[in-house]
C-alpha positions in Angstrom: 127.3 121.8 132.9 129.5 125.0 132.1 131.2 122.9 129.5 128.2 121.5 127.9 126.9 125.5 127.5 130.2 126.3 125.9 129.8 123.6 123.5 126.2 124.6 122.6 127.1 128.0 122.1 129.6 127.2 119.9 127.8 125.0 117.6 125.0 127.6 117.4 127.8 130.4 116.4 128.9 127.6 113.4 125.1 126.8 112.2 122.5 129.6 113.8 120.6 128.7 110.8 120.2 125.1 111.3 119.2 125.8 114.8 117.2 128.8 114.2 115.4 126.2 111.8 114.7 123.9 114.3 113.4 126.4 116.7 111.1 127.5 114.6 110.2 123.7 113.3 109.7 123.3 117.2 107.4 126.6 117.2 105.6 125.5 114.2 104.8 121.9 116.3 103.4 123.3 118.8 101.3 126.0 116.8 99.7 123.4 114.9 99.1 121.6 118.1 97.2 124.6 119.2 95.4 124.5 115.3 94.2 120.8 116.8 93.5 121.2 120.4 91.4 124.7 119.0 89.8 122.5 116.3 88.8 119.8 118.7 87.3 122.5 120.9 85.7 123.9 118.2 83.6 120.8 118.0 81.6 120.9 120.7 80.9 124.9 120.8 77.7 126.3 119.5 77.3 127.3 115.8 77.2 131.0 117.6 81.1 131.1 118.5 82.3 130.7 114.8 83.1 134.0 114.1 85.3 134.0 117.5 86.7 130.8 116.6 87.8 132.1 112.9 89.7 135.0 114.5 91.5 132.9 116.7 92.8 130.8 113.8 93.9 133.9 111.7 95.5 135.2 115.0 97.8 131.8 115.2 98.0 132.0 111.6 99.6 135.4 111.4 101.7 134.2 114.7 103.0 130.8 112.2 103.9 133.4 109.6 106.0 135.4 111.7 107.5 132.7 113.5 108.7 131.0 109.6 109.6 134.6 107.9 111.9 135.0 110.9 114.4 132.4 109.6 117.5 133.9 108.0 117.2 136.9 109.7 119.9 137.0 111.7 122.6 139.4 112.1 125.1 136.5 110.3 122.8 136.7 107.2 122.7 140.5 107.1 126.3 140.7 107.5 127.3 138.4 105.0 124.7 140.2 102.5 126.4 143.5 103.3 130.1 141.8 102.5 129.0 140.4 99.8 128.0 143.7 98.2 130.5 145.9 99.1 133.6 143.5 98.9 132.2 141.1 95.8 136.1 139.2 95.6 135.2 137.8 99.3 134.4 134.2 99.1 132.7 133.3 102.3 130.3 130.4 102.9 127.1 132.5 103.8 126.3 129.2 106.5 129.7 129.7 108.6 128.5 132.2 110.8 132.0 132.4 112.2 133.4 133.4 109.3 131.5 136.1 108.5 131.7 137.6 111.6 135.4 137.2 111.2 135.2 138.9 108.0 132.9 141.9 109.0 136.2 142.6 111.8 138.8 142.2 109.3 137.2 144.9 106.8 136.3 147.4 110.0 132.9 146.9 110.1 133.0 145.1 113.6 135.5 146.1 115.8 134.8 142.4 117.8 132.0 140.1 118.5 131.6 137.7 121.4 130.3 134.5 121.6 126.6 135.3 122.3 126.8 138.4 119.5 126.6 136.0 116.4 122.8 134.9 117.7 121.5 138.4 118.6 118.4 139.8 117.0 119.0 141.5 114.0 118.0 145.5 114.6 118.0 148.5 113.1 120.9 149.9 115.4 123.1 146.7 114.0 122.1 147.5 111.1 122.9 150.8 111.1 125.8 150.9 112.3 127.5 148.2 109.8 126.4 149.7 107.5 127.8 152.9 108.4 131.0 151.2 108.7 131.3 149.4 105.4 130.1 152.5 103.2 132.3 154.8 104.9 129.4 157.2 105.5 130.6 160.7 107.5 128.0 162.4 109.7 126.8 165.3 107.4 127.6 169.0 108.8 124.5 169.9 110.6 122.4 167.3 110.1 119.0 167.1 111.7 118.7 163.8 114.2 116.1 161.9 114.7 113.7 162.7 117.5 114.7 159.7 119.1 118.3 159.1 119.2 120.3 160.7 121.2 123.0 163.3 120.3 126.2 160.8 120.8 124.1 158.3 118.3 126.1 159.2 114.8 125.3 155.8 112.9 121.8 156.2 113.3 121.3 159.9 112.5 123.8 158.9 109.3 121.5 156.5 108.1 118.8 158.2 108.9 120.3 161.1 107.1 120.1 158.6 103.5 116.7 157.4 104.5 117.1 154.4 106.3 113.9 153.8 108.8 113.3 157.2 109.4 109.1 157.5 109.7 107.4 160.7 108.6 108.3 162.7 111.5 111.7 161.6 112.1 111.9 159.0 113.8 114.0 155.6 113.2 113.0 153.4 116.3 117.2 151.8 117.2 115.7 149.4 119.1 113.1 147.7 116.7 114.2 144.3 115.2 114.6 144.1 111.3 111.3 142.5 109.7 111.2 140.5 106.3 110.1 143.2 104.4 113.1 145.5 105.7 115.1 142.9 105.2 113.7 142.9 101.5 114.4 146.5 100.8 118.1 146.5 102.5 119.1 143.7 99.9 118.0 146.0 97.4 120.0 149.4 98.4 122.9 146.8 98.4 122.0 146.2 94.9 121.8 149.6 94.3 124.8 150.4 95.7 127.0 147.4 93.9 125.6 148.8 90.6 126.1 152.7 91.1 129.0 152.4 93.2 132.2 154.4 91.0 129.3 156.1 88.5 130.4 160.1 88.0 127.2 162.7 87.9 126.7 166.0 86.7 124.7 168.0 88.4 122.7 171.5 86.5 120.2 173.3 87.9 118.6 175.4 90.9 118.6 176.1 94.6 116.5 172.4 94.9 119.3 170.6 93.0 121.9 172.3 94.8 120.7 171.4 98.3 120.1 175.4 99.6 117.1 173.9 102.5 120.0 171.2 103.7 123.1 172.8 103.9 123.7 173.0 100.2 123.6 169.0 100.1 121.0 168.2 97.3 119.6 165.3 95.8 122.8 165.0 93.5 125.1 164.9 96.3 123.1 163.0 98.8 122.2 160.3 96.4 125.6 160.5 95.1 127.0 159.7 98.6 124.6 157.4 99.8 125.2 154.9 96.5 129.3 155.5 96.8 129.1 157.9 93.2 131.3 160.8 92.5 129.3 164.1 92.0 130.5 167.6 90.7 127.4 170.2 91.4 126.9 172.9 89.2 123.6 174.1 90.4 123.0 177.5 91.2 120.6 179.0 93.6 118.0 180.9 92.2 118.9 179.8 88.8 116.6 180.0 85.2 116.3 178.5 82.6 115.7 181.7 80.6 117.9 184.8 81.3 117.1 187.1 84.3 120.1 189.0 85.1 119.8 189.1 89.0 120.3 184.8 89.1 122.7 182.5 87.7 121.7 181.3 83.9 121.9 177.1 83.6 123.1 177.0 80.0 126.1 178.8 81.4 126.5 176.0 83.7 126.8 173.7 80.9 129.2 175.8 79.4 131.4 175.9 82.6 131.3 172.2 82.9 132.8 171.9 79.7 135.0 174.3 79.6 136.6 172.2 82.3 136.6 169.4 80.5 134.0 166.9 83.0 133.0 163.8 81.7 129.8 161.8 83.3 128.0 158.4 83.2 124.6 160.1 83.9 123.7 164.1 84.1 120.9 165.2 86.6 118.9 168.3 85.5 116.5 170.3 87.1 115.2 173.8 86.6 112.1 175.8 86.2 111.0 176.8 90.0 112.2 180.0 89.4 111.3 180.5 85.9 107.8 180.5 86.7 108.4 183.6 89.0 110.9 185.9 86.3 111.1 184.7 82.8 108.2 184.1 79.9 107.4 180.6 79.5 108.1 180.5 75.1 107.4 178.0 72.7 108.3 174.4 72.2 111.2 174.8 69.0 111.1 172.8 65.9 113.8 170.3 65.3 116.9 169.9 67.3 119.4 172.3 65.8 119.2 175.1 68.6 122.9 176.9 67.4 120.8 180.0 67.0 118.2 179.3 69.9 117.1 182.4 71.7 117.7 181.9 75.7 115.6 184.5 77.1 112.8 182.5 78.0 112.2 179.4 79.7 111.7 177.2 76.6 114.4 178.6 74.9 116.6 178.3 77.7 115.6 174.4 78.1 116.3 173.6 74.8 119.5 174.9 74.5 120.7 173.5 77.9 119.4 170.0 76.2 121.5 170.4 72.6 124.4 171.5 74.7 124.3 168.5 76.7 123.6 166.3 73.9 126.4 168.1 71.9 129.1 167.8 74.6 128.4 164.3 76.1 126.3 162.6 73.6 124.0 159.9 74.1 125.2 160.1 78.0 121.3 159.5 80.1 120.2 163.2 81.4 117.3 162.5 84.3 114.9 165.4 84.5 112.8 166.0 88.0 110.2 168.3 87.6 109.8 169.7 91.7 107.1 168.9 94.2 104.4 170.8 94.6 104.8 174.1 96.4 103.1 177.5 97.4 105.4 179.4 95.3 103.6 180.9 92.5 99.9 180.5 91.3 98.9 177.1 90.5 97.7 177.1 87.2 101.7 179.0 86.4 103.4 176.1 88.1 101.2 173.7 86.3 101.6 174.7 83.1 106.0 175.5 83.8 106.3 172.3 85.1 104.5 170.5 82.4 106.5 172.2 80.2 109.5 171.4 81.2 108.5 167.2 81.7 107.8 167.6 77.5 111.0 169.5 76.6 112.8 166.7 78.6 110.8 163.7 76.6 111.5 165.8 73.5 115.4 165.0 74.1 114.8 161.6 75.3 115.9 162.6 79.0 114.7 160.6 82.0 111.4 161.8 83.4 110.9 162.3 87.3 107.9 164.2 87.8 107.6 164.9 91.7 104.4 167.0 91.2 102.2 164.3 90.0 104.0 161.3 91.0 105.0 162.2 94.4 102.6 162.6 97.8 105.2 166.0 98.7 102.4 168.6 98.8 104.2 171.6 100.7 101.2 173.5 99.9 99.7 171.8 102.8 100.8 173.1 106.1 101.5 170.1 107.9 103.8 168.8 104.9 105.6 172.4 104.6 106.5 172.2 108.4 107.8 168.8 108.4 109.8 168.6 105.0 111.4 172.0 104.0 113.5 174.2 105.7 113.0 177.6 107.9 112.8 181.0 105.6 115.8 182.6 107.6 114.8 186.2 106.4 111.3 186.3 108.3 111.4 187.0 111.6 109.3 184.5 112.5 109.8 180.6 112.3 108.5 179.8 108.6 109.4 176.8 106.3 109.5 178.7 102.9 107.5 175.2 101.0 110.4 175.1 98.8 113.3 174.3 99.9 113.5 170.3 101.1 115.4 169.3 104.5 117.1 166.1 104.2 114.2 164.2 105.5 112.3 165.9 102.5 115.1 165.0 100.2 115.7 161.2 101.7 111.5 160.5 101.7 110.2 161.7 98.8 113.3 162.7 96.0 115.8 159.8 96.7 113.9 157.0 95.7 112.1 158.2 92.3 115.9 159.1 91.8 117.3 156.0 92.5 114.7 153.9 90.8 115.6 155.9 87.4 118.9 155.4 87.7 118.8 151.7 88.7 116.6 151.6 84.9 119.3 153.4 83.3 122.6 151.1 84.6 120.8 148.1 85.9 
């Protein structure tokens, strides 16, 4: 008997699919057996009971469904997806479970399996923590756990971290198995990953680009780490478009970037929040040639941090994001700025992400402010300031508009 179960184990470990397949065939059998024996009962109810009778069949309906988008998702499948992506030259046979799981320990994304591993249910802690592994992710300093893993958990506060599972307050659920349609979206971060992977970004801009509400780790860097792209930040807290002298000035940033001689597949720009609060809005200029542009005001200051770019790096892509919307200044001011700023970018053919519109990140409301933007340290009591995104802010609502542009740009 013992050597019969080793022998079945082992032909599940070569083929889980085939028998996964005929589990569910099996399933499927005796679901339609229930569709008969329910129709047959059906028969000889009363006209009354038809409404009952058409629940139950959506009920085993949605039960067949499940059972058949199941197949494939096993942890064999996922790993061999994963491989695939980040280690293209590997030529495995994505049906020799063996061998994948062989694979996965050879490039340190396992450190074993056993016999019974290979038919597991795939969930989000496996997941997770492969993943972690294979992208060479590092626990960010400070970062915010979920409210439901535990403080030893790194992989899943990591990938929680990039926006992998985590719900709108937080939490990423280890435990939960991996459905069709998460299955779905992972294959497509892995595409996003194979394609950005080695990509170098400049980042210009304020306190949002530079990541001042999550340990100065903005949407620049996050995304940048999260897609395995190389990211030098010039963003400035508190910076303008137009010149105030108490803040940093962004067409200087363009200058320093230069004048140390960075090159960059894409630039990512952002800039205006604190415009609205210290510098005049301007006037839209005609023409490109902005040589003699004035820099004082917002306008002004966009435009010339555009022909700068578009003089230094040519036709390189610049993605604009225009910020969510915030209790920052009156709304009709950050309207208008931010509106502004979207047609200046169109104006020099930049990428448009526009957050404020586009985006459900209202930090205006109270709820949203407490559970996406960080605590204003200089009050004395505990206020999120609505401006400044935490991670979870950053991974929800920026990273994807972000990476969706950029997948337009290179994909």
């Amino acid at each position: 008997m013992q050597r019969f179960k080793e022998r079945v184990i082992r032909a599940v470990k070569r083929k889980p699919r085939f028998f996964i397949a005929i589990l569910v065939t099996v399933q499927v059998l005796c679901l339609c057996c229930a569709f008969v024996v329910s129709a047959q009962g059906h028969q000889t109810r009363e006209n009354s009971a038809t409404a009952s009778e058409s629940d139950t069949d959506a009920v085993l309906a949605d039960r067949l469904s499940e059972k058949i988008a199941c197949v494939g998702l096993s942890r064999s499948s996922w790993l061999y997806e994963l491989i695939s992506a980040e280690y293209p030259d590997e030529k495995l046979d994505r049906y020799d479970s063996e061998a994948v799981f062989e694979s996965a320990v050879k490039h340190g994304i396992l450190s074993y399996y056993t016999d019974t591993e290979i038919v597991q249910p795939l969930t989000r802690r496996f997941v997770c923590s492969t993943m972690v592994k294979a992208f060479g992710y590092e626990l960010p300093k400070d970062a915010e756990r979920p409210s439901d893993v535990s403080k030893y958990d790194d992989y899943m506060t990591v990938a929680a971290y990039y926006g992998y599972f985590p719900d709108r307050i937080n939490r990423i659920y280890p435990e939960a198995r991996i459905t069709a349609e998460e299955f779905a979206n992972l294959k497509n971060e892995l595409k996003y990953r194979r394609i950005l992977k080695g990509k170098t970004v400049l980042t210009f801009g304020d306190s949002i680009m530079h990541g001042s509400g999550n340990n100065n780790d903005g949407m620049g860097s996050m995304i940048a780490a999260k897609y395995g792209m190389n990211c030098t930040d010039y963003s400035v807290p508190g910076a303008t478009m137009g010149i105030y002298n108490k803040h940093g000035h962004i067409p200087d940033q363009i200058r320093q970037a230069k004048s140390e001689h960075r090159t960059a597949d894409v630039i990512l720009l952002n800039g205006g929040t604190n415009d609205m609060v210290f510098t005049k809005i301007g006037n839209i200029a005609e023409g490109f040639d902005m040589s003699k542009t004035d820099e004082t005001d917002y306008s002004g200051g966009f435009e010339k941090t555009m022909w700068m770019i578009r003089k230094y790096w040519g036709d390189v892509p610049v993605v604009y994001v225009r910020s969510h919307n915030m209790a920052l200044a009156a709304d009709d001011k950050e309207k208008k700025y931010g509106e502004r700023g979207i047609e200046l970018a169109k104006k020099w053919s930049a990428v448009t992400i526009d957050l404020y519109n586009d985006s459900e990140l209202n930090t205006e409301d109270r709820v949203m402010n407490g559970l996406y933007t960080s605590v204003d340290t200089r009050k004395k009591v505990l206020t999120h300031d609505s401006i400044h995104p935490t991670a979870l802010g950053y991974a929800r609502y920026y990273l994807p508009p972000l990476a969706q542009a950029l997948m337009k740009i290179f994909g």
